[in-house]
C-alpha positions as CSV (number, residue, x, y, z in Angstrom):
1,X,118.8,27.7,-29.5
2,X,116.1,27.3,-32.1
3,X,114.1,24.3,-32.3
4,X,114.4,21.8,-35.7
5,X,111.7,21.8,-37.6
6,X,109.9,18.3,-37.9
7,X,110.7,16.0,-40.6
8,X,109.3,12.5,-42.3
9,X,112.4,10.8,-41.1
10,X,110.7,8.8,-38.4
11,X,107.5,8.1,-41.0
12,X,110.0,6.7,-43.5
13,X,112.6,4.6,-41.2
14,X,108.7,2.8,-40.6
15,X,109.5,1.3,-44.7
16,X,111.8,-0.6,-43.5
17,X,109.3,-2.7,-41.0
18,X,107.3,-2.9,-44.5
19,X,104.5,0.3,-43.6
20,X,104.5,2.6,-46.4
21,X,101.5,4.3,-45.5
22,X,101.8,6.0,-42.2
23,X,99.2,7.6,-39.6
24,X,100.9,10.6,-37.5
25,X,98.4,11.2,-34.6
26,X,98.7,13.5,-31.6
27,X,95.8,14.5,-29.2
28,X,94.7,18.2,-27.3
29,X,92.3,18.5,-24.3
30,X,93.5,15.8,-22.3
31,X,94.1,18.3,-19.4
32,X,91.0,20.7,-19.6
33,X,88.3,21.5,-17.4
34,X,85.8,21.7,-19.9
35,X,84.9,21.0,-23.5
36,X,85.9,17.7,-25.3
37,X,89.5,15.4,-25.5
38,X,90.2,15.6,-29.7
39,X,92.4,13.5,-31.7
40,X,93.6,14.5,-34.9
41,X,94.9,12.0,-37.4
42,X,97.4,12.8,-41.0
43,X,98.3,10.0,-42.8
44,X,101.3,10.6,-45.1
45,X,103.3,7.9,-47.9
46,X,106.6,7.3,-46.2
47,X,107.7,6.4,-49.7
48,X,107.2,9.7,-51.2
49,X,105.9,12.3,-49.3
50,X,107.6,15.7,-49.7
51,X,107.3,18.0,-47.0
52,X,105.1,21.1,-46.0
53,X,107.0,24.0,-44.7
54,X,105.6,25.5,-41.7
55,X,104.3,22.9,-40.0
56,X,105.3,22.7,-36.2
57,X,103.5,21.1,-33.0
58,X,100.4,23.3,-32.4
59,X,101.7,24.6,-29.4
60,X,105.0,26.6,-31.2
61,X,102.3,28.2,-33.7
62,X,100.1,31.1,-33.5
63,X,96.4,31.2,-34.0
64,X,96.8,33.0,-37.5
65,X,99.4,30.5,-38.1
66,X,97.3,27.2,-37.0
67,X,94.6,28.5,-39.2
68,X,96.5,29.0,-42.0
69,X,98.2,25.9,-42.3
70,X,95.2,23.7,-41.9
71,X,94.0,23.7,-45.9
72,X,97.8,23.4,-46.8
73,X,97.7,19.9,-44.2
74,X,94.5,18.8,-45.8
75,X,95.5,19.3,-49.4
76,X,98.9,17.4,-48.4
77,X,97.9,14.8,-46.7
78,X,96.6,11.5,-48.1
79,X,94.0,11.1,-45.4
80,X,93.1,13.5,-42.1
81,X,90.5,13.4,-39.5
82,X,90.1,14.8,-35.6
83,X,87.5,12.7,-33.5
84,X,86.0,14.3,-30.2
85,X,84.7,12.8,-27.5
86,X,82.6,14.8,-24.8
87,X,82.9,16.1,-21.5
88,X,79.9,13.5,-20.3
89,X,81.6,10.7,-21.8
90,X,85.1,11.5,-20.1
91,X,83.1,12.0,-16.9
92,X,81.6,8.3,-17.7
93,X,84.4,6.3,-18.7
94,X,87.8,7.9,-18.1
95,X,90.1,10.2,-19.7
96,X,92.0,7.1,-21.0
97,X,89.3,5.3,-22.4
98,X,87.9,8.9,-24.1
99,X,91.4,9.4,-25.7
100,X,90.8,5.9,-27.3
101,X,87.3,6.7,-28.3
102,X,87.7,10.0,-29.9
103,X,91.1,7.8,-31.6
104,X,88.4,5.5,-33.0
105,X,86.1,7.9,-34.8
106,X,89.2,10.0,-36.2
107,X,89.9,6.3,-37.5
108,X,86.9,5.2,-39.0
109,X,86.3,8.6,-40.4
110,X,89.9,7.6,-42.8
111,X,88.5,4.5,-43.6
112,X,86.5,6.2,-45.9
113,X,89.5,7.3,-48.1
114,X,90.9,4.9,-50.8
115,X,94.4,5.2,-48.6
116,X,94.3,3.5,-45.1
117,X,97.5,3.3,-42.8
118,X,99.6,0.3,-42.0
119,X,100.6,2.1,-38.8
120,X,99.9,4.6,-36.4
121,X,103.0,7.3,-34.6
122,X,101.3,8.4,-31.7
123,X,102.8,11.0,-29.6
124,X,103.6,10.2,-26.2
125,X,104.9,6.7,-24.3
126,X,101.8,5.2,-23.9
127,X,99.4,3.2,-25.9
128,X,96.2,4.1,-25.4
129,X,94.6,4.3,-29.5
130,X,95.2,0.5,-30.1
131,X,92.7,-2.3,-29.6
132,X,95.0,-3.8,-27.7
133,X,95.9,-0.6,-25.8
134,X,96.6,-0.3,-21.9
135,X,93.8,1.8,-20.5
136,X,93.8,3.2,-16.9
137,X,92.8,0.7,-13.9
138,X,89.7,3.5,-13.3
139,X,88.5,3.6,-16.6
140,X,85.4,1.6,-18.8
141,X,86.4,-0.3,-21.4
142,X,84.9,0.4,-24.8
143,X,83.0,-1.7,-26.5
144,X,85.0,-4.5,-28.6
145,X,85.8,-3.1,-32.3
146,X,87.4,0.3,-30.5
147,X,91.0,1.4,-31.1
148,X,92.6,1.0,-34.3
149,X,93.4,-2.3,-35.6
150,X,97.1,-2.1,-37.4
151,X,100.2,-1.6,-35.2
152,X,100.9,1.4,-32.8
153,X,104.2,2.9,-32.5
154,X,104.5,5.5,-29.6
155,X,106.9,7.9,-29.8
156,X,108.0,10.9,-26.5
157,X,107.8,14.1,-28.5
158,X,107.0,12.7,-31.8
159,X,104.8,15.9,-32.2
160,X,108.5,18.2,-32.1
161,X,109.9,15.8,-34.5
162,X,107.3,13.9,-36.9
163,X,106.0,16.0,-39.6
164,X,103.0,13.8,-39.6
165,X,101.9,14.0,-35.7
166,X,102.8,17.6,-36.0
167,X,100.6,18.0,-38.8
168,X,98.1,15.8,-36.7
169,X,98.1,18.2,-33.5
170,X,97.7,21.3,-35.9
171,X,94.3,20.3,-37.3
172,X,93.1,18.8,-33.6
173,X,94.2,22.1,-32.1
174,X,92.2,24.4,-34.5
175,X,88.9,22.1,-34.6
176,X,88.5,22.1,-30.8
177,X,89.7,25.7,-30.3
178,X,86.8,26.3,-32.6
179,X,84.4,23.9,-30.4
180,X,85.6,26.2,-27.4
181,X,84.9,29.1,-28.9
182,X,81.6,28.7,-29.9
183,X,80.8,27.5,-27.2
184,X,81.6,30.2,-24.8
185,X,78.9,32.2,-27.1
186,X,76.9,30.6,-24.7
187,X,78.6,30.9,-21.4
188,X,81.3,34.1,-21.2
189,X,81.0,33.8,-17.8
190,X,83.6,30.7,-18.1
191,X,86.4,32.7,-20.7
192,X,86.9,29.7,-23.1
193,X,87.4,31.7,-25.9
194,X,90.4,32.7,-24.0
195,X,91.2,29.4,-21.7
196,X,90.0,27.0,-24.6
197,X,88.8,25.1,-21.4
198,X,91.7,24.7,-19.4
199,X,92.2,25.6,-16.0
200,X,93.5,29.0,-15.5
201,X,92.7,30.7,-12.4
202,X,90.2,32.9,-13.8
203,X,88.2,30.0,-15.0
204,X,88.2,28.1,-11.8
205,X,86.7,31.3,-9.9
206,X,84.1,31.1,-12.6
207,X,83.3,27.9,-11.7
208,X,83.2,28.5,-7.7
209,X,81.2,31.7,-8.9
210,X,78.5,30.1,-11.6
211,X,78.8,26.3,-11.1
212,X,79.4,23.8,-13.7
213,X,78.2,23.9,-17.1
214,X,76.9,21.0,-19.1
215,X,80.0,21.0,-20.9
216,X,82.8,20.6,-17.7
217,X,84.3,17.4,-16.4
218,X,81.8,16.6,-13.7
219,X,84.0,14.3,-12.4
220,X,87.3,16.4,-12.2
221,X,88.5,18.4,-9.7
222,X,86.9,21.9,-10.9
223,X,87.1,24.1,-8.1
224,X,89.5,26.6,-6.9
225,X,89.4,25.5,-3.8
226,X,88.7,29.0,-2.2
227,X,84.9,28.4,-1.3
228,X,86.0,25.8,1.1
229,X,89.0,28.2,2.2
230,X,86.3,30.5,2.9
231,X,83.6,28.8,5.0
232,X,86.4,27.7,7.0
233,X,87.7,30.6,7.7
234,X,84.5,31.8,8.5
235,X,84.1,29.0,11.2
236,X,87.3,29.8,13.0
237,X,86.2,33.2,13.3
């Protein structure tokens, strides 16, 4: 069965808490090897938005279909921004705390627009953009003034079925894609042009092969596992 296309349903049953102005925001990276966590942010008038056809979670789209779409989100929106934060600073305070730091720059890059949100629709069950956000038990907490400072409302899936979050995931797909790209310019060894960072098989082999670069998650598990494999093997022999 064909999947429904997302709609502003969800942004505008929001109007009747009082937000008109609505932030859709959806993150990519979380489970990489390599590269940084993004979060893009579309902010949207629940009162009179129309539409944009095409849009989907960035997952159900091509690459020529990601690309395209991503001047039609920027001319639609009110307000968009994606934030990054690095592999050294995931490896130095958790992926949690990352999430809510690359949340906070896509943030205060919108406050420069003349429209600001009343509220956020994040995708997933869990709150971790807010100030007032629940990080992990094994991650540093940010600095006071991080996380967004209006209401958060989490939503499981929101990026199938929230034109704004889907729009959201779209641009933070295609900027860090991009990141990946250029970035195995200077190490093919690893395939991210390809992998985008994640952790195919190919990539971990790299790894055991070549080591870590500057740009992996130091403190993730990285390797394949068969080095060890190996010199046990070896010592049973």
């Amino acid at each position: 069965m064909a999947r429904l296309s997302p709609t502003l349903a969800t942004e505008r049953s929001l109007m009747e808490s009082g937000f008109r102005f609505v932030a859709g925001a959806d993150e990519v990276g979380r489970g990489a090897l390599a590269g940084p966590v993004t979060v893009g942010m579309v902010v949207v008038d629940a009162s009179a938005q129309k539409p944009l056809a095409g849009v989907k979670d960035s997952k159900l789209l091509s690459v020529a279909e990601r690309e395209r779409l991503v001047p039609l989100i920027k001319e639609w929106s009110l307000a968009h921004a994606v934030g990054h934060a690095s592999a050294a600073e995931i490896d130095a305070i958790g992926i949690m705390a990352a999430l809510q730091l690359a949340g906070t720059r896509a943030w205060e890059q919108m406050q420069e627009s003349p429209i600001r949100a009343e509220v956020v629709l994040l995708d997933g069950n869990h709150d971790w953009l807010s100030a007032k956000g629940q990080l992990s038990i094994f991650d540093q907490p940010l600095p006071a003034g991080a996380g967004v400072q209006v209401p958060v409302q989490t939503m499981i899936k929101a990026d199938l079925q929230c034109l704004s979050v889907a729009a959201a995931s779209v641009l933070a797909k295609v900027e860090r894609d991009a990141i990946l790209v250029e970035l195995d310019g200077q190490h093919a060894e690893f395939g991210w042009k390809v992998n985008k960072g994640y952790a195919t098989a190919a990539h971990r082999a790299a790894i055991d092969q070549f080591g870590p670069s500057q740009w992996h998650r130091k403190s993730w598990k990285l390797s394949s596992g068969a080095s060890s494999r190996l010199t046990g093997a070896m010592g049973k022999a």
